[in-house]
C-alpha positions in Angstrom: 79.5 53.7 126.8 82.5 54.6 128.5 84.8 52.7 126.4 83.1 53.6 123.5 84.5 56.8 124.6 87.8 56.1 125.6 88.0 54.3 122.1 87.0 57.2 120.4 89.4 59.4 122.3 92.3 57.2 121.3 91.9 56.1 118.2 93.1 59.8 116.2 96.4 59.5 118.4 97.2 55.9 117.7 96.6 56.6 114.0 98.7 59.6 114.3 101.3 57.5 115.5 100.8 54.8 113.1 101.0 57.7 110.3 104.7 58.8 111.7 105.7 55.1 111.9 105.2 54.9 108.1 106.5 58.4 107.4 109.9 57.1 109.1 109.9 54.0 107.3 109.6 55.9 104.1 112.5 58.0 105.0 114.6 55.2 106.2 113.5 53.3 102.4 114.1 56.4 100.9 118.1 56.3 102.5 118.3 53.6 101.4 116.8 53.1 97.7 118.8 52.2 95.3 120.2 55.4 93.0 118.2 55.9 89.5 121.0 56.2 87.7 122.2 52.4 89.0 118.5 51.3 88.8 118.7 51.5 85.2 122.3 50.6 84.3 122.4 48.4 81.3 122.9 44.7 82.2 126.0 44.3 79.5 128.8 46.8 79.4 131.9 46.5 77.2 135.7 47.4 79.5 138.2 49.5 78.3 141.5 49.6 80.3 143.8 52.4 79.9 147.1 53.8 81.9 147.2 57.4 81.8 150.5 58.1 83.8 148.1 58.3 87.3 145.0 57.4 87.7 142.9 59.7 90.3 142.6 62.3 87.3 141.6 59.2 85.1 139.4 57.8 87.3 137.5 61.7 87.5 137.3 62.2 83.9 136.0 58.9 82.5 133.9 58.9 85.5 131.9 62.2 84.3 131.1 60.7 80.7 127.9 60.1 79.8 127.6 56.4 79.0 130.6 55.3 81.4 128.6 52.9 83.7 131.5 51.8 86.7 135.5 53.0 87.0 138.4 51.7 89.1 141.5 52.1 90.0 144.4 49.6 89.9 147.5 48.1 88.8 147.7 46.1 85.3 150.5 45.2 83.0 153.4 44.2 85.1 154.0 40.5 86.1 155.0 40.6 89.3 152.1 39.4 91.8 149.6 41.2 94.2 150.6 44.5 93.4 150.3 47.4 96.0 151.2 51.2 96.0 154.4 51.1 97.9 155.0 47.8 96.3 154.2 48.0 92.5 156.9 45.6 91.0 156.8 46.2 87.2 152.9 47.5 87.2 151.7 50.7 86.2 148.9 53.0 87.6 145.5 52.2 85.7 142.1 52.8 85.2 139.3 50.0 84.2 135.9 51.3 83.1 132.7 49.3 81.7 130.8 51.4 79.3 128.0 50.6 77.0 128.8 50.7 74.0 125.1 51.6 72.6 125.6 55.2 74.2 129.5 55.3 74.0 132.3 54.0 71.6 135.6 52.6 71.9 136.8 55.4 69.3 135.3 57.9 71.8 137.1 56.7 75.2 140.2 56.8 73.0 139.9 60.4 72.2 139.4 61.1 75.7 142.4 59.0 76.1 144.4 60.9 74.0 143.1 64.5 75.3 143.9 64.0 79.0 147.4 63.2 79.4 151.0 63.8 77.7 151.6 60.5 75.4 154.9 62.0 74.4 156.2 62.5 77.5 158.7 59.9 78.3 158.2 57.8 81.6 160.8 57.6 83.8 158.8 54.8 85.6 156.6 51.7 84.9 154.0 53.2 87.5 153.6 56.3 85.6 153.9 54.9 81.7 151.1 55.5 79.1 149.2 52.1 77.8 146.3 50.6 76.4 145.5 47.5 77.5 143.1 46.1 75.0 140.8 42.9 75.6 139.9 41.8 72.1 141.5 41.8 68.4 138.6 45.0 67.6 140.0 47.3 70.8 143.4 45.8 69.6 142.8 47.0 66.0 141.2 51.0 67.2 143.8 51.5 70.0 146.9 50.8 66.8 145.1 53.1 64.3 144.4 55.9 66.7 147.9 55.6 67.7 148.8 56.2 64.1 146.4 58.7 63.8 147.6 60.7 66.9 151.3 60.4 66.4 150.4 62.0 62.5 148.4 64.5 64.1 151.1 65.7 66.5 154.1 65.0 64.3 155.6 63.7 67.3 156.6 60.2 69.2 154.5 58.7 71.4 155.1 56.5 73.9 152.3 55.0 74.5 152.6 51.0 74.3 149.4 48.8 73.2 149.6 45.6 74.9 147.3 42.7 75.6 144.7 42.6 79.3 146.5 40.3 81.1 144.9 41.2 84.9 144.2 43.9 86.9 144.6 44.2 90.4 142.2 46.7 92.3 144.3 49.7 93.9 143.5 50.2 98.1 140.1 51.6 99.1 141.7 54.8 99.9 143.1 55.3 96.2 138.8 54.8 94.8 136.9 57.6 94.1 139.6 60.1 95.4 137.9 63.3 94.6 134.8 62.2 96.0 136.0 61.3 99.6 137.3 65.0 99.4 133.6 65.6 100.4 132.5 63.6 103.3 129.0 64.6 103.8 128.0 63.6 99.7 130.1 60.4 100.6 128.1 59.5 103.9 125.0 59.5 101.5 126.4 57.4 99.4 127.8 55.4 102.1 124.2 54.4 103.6 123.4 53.2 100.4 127.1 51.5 99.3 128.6 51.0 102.3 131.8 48.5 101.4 134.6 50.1 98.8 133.6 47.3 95.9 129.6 48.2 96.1 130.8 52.1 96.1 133.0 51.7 92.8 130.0 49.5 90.9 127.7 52.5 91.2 127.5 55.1 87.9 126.0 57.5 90.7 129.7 57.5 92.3 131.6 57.3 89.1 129.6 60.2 88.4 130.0 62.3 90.9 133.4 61.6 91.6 133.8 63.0 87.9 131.6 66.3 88.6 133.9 66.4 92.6 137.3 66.5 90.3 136.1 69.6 88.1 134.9 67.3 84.9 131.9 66.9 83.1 129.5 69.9 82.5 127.4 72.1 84.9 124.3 71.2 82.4 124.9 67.4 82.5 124.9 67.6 86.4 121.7 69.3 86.6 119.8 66.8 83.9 121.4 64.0 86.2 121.3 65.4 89.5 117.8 63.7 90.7 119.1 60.5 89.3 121.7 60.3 92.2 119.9 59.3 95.4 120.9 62.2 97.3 118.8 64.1 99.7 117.5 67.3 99.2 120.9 68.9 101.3 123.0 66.5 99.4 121.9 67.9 95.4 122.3 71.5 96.7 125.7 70.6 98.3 126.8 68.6 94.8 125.1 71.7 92.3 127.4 74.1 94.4 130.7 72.5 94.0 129.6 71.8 90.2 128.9 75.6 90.0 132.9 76.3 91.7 134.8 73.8 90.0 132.9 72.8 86.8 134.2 74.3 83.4 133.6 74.0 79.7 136.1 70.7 79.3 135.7 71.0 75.5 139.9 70.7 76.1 140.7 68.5 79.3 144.4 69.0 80.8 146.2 66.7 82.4 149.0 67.7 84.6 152.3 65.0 84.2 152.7 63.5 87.5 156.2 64.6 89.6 
């Protein structure tokens, strides 16, 4: 009878306990689960490579668009070999991105292209020159005929050269998602859940916010996507307020020519 008792005693704390044991491995599942917004990334994309003159800025504002699934940053276009910042050879500053193509166009990543940086601005470098480097005869075919279009738009020059993929050579980790690692607390989230540079820059949930960090993007896309992150509670309220301070109506996106 008395160990009936002592049984009966015990038994609410030990399931107690048991109950917090599964609450903390919820929690540490829940740090760890895989973002929506990766979860359901299409299995095919389509890659558009562009130089823009830099590619931080690049990197932000392809990031934000809706259908843009991964970005980078690198080198492309030179021939020298393993290219680094303080050691470019003939390369030039670059951006890769995979998109699909069911939610976003070619055509449309060229307009982008066009809108955020100064095609007729003269390079002085190779590092900072404007290019298109397209991987098949149809990216080969849009990037010359929106060329066209754009120099008759302008009535200007452009500078902007249309050559052939012929590598790409990832920039160093500290170059990746620049305007995310500008907030280390969003980027320690993501870090429990992508914690090496090449898993970071595979996720849309970083090329995302990395867009929404550098001011691009809309405050009304954030909030439709912002559960779709894998942030915690803290995290979304920390992202929706620098959305609120630096996001704008980007109906016209700027691009400053680097010095």
């Amino acid at each position: 009878m008395i160990a009936l008792i002592l049984i009966a005693l015990l038994l609410p704390a030990s399931l107690t306990s048991c109950k917090n044991n599964i609450e903390r491995e919820d929690v540490m599942i829940q740090n760890t689960t895989i973002p929506l917004i990766d979860a359901n990334a299409p299995a095919e994309t389509e890659t558009a490579t562009f130089a823009l003159g830099w590619f931080w800025g690049p990197d932000s504002w392809f990031g934000s668009l809706n259908g843009v699934t991964r970005t980078r940053v690198g080198y492309a276009g030179g021939t020298s070999n393993n290219p680094t910042y303080y050691n470019l050879g003939n390369h030039s500053e670059t951006v890769q991105i995979d998109y699909d193509p069911t939610v976003i166009s070619y055509e449309e990543l060229l307009s982008v292209f066009w809108k955020t940086h100064n095609p007729a601005y003269e390079p002085y470098s190779q590092q900072y020159k404007s290019a298109i480097f397209f991987h098949n005869e149809e990216q080969q075919k849009l990037a010359t005929e929106s060329k066209l279009q754009e120099e008759a738009r302008r009535g200007e020059k452009l500078y902007t050269e249309i050559l052939p993929f012929s590598g790409f050579t990832l920039a160093e980790d500290y170059h990746q998602k620049y305007y995310l690692k500008n907030f280390p607390d969003i980027l320690e989230e993501l870090a429990r859940i992508y914690p090496d540079t090449n898993s970071l820059i595979n996720s849309t949930a970083a090329a995302r916010i990395n867009g929404y960090a550098g001011g691009y993007g809309t405050i009304e896309q954030l909030e439709t996507e912002l559960k779709s992150f894998g942030l915690s509670a803290s995290g979304e309220k920390r992202l929706l307020d620098i959305g609120k301070a630096r996001l704008a109506n980007n109906s016209s996106l700027v691009c400053p020519i680097p010095n």
